[in-house]
N, CA, C and O of each residue as an XYZ file, in Angstrom:
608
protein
N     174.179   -132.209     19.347
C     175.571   -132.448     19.030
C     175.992   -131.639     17.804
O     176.936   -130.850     17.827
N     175.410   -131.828     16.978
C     175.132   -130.647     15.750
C     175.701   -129.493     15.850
O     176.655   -129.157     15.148
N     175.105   -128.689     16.840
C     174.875   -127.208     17.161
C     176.360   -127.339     17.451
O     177.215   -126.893     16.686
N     176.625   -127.952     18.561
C     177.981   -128.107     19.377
C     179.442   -127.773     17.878
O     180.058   -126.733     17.649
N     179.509   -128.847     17.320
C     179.925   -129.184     16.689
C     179.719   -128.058     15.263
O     180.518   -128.285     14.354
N     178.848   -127.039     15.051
C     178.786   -126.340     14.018
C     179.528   -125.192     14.828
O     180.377   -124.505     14.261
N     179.259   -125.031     15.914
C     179.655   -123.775     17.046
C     181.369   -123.792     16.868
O     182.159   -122.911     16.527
N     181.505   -124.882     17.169
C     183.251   -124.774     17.308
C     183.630   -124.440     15.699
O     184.542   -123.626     15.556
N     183.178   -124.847     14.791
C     183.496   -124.940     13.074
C     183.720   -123.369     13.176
O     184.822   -122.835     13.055
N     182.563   -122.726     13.406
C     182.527   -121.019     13.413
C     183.689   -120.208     13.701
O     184.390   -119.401     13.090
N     183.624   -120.827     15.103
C     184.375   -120.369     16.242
C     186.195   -120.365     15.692
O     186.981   -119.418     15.713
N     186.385   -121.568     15.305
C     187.461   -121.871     14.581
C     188.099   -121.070     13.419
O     189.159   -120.511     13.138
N     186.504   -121.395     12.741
C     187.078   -120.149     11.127
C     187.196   -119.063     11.251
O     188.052   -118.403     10.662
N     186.177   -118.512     12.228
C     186.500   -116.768     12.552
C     187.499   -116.347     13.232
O     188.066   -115.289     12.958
N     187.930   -117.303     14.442
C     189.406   -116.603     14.867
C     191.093   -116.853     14.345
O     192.099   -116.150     14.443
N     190.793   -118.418     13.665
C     191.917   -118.271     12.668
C     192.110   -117.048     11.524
O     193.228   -116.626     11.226
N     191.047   -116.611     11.011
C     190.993   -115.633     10.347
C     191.208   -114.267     10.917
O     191.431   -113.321     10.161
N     191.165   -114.150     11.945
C     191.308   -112.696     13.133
C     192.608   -112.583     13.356
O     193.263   -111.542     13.397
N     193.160   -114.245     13.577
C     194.705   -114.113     13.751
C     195.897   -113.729     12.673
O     197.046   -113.305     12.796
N     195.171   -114.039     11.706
C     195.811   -113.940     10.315
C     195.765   -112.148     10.056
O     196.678   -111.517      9.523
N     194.163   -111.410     10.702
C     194.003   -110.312     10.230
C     195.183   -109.284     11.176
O     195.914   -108.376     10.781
N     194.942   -110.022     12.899
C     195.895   -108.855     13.921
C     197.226   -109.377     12.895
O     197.599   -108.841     11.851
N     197.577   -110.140     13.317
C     199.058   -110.520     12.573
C     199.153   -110.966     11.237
O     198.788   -112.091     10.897
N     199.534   -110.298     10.622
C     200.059   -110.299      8.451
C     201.165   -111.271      8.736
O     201.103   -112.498      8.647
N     202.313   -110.441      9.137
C     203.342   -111.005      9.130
C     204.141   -112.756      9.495
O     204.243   -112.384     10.664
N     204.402   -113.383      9.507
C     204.740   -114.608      9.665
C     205.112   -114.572     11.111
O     204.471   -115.158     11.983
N     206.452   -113.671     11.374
C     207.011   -113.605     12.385
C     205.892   -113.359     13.863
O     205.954   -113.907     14.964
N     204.732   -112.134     13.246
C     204.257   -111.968     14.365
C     203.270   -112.850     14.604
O     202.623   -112.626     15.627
N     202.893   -114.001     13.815
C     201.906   -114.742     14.118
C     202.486   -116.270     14.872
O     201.739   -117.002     15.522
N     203.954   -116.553     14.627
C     204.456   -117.112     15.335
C     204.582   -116.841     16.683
O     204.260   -117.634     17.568
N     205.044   -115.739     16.860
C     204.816   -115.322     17.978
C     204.148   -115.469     18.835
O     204.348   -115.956     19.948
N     202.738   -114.783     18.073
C     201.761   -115.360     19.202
C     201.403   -116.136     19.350
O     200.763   -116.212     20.398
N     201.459   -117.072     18.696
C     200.860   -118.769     18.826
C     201.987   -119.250     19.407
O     201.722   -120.331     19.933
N     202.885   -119.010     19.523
C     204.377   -119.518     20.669
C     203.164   -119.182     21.970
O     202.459   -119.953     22.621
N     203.281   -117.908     21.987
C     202.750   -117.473     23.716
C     201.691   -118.169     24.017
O     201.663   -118.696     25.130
N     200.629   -118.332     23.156
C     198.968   -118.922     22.440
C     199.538   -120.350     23.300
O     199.047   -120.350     24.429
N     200.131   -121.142     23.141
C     200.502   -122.618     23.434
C     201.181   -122.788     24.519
O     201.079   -123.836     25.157
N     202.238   -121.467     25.024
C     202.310   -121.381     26.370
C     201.623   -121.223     27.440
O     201.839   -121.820     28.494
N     200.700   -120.363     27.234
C     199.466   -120.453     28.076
C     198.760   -120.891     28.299
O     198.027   -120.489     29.203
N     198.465   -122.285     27.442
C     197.566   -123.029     27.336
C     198.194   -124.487     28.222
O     197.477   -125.239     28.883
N     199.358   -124.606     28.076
C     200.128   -125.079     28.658
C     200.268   -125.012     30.259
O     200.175   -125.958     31.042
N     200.468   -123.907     30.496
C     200.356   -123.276     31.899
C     199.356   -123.495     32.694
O     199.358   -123.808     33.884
N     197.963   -123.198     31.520
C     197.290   -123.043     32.312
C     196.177   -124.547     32.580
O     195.234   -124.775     33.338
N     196.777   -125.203     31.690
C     196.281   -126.689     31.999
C     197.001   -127.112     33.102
O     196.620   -127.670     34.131
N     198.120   -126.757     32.726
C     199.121   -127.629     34.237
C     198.851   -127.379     35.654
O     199.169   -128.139     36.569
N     197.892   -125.618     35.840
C     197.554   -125.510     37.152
C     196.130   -125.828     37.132
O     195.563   -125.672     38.214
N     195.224   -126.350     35.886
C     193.678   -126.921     36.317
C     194.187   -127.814     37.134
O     194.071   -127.797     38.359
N     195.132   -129.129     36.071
C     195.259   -130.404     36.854
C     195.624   -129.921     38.423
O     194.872   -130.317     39.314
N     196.627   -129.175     38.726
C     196.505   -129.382     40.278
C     195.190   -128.557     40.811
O     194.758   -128.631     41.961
N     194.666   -127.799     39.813
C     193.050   -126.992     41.176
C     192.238   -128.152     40.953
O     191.332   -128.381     41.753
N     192.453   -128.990     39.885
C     191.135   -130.013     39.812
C     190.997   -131.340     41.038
O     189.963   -131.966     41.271
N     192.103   -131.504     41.592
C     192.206   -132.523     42.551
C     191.458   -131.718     43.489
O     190.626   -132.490     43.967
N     191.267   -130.218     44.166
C     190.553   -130.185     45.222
C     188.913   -129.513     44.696
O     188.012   -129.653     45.523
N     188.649   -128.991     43.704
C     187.508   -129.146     43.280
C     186.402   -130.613     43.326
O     185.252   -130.807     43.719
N     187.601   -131.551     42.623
C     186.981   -133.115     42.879
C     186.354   -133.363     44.289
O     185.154   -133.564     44.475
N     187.461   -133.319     45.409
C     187.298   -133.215     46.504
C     186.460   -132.305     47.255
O     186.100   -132.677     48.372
N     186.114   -131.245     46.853
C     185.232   -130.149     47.979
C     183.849   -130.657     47.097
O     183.115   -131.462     47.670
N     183.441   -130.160     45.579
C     182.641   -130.043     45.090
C     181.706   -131.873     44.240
O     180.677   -132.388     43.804
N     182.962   -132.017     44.516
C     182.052   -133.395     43.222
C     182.727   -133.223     41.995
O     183.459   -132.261     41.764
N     182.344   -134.718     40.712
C     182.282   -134.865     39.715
C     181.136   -133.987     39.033
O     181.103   -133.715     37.833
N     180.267   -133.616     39.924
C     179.080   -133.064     38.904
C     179.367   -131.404     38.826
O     179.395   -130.909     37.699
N     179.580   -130.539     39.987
C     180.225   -129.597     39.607
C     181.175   -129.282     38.763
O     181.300   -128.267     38.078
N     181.972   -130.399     38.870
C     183.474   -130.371     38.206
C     183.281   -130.327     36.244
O     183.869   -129.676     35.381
N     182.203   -131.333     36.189
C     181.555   -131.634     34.764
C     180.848   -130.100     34.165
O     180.994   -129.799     32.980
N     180.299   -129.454     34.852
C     179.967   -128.422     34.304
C     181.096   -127.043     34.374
O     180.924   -125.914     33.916
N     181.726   -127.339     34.768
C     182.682   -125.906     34.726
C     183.057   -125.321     33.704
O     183.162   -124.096     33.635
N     183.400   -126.409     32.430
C     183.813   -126.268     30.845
C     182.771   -125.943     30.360
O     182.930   -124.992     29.594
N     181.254   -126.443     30.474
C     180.299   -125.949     29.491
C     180.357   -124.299     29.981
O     180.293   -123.318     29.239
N     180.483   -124.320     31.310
C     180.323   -122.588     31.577
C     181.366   -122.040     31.318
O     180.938   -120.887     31.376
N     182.689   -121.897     31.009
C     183.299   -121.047     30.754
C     183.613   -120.946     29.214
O     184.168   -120.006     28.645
N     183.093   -122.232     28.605
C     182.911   -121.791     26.696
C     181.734   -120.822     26.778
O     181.834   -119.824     26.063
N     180.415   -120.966     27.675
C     179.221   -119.673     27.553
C     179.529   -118.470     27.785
O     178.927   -117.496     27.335
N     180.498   -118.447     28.509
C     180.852   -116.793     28.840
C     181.741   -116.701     27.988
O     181.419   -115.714     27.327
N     182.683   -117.121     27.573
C     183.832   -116.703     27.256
C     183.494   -116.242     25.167
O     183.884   -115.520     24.249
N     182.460   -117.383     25.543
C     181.719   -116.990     23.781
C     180.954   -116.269     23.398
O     180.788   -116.024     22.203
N     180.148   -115.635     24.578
C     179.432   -114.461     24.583
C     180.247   -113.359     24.419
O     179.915   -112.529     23.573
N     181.471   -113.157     25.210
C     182.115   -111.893     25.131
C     182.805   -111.953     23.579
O     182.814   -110.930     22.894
N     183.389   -113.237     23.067
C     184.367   -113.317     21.355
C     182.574   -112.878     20.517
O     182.363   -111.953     19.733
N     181.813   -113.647     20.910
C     180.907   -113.402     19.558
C     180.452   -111.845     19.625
O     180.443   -111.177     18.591
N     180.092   -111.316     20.811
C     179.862   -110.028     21.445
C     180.701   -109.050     20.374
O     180.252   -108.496     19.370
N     182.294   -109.008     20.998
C     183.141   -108.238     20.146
C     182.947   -108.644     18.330
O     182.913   -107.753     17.482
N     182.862   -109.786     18.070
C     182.832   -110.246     16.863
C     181.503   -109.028     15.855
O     181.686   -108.460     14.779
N     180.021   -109.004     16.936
C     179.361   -108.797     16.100
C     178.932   -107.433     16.546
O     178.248   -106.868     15.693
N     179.184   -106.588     17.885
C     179.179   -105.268     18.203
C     180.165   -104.245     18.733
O     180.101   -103.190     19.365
N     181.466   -105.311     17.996
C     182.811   -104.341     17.614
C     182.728   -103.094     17.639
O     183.331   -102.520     18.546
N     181.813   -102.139     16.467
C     181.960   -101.073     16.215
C     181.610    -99.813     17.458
O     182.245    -98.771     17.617
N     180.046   -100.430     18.483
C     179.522    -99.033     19.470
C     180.719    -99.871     20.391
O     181.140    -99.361     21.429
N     181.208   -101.162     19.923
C     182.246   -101.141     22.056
C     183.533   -100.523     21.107
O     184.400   -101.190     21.670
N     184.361    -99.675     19.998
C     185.242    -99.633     19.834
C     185.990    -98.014     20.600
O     187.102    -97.767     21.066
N     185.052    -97.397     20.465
C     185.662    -96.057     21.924
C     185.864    -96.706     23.054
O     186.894    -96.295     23.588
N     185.233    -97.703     23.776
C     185.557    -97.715     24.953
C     186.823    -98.849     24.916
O     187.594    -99.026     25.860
N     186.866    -99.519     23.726
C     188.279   -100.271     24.015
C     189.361    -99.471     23.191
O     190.537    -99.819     23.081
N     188.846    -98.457     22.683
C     190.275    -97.352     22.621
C     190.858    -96.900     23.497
O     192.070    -96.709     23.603
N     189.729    -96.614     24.457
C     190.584    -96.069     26.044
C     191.331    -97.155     26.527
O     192.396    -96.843     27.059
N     190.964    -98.710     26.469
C     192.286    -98.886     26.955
C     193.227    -99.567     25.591
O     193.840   -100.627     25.714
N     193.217    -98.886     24.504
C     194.609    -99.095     23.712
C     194.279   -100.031     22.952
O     195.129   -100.560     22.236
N     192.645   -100.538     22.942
C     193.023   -101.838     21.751
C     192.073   -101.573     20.873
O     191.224   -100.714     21.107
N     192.097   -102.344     19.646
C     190.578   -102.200     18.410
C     189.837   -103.491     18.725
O     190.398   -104.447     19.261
N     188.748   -103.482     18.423
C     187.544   -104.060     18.430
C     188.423   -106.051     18.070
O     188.505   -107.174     18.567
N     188.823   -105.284     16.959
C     189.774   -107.076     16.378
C     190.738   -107.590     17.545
O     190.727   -108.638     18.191
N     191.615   -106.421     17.583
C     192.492   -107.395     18.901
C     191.959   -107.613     20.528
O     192.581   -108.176     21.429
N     190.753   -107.051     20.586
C     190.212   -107.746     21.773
C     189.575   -108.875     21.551
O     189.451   -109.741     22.417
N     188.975   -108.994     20.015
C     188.271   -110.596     19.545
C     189.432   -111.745     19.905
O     189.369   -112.780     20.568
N     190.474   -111.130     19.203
C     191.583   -112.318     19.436
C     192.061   -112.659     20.576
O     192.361   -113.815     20.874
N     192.176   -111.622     21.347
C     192.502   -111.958     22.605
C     191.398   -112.785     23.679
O     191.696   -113.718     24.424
N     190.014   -112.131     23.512
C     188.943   -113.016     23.948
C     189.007   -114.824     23.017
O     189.286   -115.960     23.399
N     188.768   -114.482     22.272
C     189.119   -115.866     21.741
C     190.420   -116.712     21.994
O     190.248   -117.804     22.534
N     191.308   -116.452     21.769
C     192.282   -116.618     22.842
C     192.559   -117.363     24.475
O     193.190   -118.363     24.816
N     191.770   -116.358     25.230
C     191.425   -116.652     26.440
C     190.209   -117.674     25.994
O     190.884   -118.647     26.329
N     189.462   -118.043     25.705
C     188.501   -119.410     25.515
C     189.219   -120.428     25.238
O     189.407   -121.401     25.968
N     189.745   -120.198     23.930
C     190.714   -121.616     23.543
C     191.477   -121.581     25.046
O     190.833   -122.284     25.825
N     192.265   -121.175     25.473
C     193.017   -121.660     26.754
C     192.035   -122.386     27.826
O     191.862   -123.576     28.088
N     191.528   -121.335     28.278
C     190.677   -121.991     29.035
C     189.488   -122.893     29.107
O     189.068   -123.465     30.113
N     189.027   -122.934     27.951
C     188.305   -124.180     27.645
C     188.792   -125.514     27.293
O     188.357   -126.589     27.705
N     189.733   -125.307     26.492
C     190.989   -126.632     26.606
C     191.828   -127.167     27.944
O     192.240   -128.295     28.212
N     191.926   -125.805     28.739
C     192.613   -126.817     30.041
C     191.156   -126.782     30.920
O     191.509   -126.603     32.086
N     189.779   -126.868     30.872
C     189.126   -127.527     32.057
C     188.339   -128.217     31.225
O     187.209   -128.492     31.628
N     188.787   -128.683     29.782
C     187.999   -129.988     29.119
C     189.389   -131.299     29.646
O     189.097   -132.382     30.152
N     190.576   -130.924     29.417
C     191.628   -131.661     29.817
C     191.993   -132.258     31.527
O     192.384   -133.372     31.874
N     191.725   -131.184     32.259
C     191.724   -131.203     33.528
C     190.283   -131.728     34.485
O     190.356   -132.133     35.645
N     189.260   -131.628     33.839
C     188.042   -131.791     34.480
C     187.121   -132.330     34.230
O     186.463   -132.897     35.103
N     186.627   -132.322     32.390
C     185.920   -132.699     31.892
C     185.787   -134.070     31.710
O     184.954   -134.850     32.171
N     187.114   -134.316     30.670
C     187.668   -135.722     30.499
C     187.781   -136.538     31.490
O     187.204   -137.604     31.273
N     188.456   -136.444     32.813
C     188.437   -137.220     33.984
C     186.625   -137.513     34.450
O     186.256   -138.629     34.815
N     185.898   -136.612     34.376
C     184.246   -136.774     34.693
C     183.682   -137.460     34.251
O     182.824   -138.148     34.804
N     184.102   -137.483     32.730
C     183.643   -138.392     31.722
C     183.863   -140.282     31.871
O     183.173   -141.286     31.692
N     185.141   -139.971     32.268
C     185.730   -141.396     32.487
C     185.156   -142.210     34.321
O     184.997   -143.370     34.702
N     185.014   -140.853     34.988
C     184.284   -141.521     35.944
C     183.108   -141.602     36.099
O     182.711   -141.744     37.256
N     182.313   -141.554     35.209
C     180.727   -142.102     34.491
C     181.151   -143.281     34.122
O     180.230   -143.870     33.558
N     182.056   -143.875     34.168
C     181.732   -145.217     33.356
C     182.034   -146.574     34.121
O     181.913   -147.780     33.903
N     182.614   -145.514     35.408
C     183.385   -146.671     36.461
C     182.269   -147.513     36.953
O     182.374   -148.739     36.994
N     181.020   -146.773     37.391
C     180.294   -148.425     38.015
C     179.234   -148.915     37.016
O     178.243   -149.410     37.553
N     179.235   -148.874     35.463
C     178.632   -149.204     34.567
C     178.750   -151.053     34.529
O     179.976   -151.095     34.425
N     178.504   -151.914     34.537
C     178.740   -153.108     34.012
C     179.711   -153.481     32.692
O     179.864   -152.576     31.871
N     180.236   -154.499     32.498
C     180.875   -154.503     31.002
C     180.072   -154.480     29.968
O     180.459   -154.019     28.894
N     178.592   -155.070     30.170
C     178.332   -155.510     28.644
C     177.790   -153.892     28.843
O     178.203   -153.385     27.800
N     177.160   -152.903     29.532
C     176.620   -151.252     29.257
C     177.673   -151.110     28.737
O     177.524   -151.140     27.515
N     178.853   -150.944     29.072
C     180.476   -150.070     28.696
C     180.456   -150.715     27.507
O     181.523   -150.158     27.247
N     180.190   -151.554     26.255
C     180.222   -152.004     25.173
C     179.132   -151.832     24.489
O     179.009   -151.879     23.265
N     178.130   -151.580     25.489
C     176.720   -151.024     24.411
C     176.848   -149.485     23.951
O     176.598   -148.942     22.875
N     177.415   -148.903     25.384
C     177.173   -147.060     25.226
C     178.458   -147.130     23.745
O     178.355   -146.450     22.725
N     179.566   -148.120     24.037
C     180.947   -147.328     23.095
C     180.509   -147.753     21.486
O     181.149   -147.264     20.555
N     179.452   -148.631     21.249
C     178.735   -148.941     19.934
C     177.817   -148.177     19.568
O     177.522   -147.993     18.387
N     177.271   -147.654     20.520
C     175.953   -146.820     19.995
C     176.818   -145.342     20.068
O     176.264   -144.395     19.510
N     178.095   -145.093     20.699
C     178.686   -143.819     20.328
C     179.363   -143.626     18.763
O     179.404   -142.611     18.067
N     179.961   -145.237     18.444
C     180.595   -144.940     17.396
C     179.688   -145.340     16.177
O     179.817   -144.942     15.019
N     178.805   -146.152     16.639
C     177.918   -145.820     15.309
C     177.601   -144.434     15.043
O     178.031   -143.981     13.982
N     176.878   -143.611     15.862
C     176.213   -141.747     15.816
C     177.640   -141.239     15.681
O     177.639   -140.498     14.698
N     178.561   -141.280     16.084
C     179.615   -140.514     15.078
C     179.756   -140.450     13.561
O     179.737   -139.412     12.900
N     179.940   -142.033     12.961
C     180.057   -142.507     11.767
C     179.100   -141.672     11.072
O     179.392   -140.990     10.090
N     177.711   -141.751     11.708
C     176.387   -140.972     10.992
C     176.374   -139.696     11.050
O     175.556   -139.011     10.437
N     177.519   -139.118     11.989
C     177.126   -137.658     11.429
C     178.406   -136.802     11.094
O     178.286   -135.658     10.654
């Protein structure tokens, strides 16, 4: 949980800081965090409807892993650019961008998409783990969760 939880801290400080670096200006950082929240928006609104037939073809258990896999890829390619920016920066000159604004934009694309299939898929998976639990389990697991929070 640790790791998890130090990962996003990273993840967080380095691309708030990327966003601050593509965009100085006020105006242009509004901007993109306007679009940043539209898309995220969007693109939650069409998990929820792909997630009803995923549920249906594939399962809860497919459905549960879809978010851990698309934070692995999607964090391989932000940390990727993050830390071998400089030999990929010719080939993302050819198509028009620097090493930084493809971080942001990869990062970018994670936050979206990892937020709409934790919202759309994850969370619902989660909650249907608990449906044929008994009451007094459903009061043991939510004590022994909020105690290990408190502790760490």
């Amino acid at each position: 949980m640790g790791f998890i939880t130090g990962y996003f801290t990273v993840h967080l400080f380095l691309l708030t800081n990327l966003y601050k670096l593509q965009f100085p200006s006020p105006n242009e950082y509004s901007s993109f965090m306007g679009d940043f929240s539209t898309a995220t928006g969007i693109a939650t609104f069409t998990m929820m409807l792909v997630s009803q037939f995923i549920f249906d073809k594939y399962g809860w258990g497919v459905a549960a892993t879809i978010t851990p896999t698309v934070l692995l890829l999607t964090g391989v390619g932000f940390f990727s650019l993050i830390l071998f920016g400089g030999p990929l920066a010719p080939g993302l000159a050819s198509l028009g961008m620097t090493p930084l604004l493809a971080a942001v934009y990869v990062g970018a694309l994670q936050n979206i998409f990892s937020k709409s299939a934790k919202y759309s898929l994850f969370d619902p998976c989660k909650e249907m783990a608990y449906i044929p639990l008994d009451e007094d389990t459903k009061v043991w697991i939510f004590i022994c969760c909020h105690i290990y929070t408190k502790l760490t």
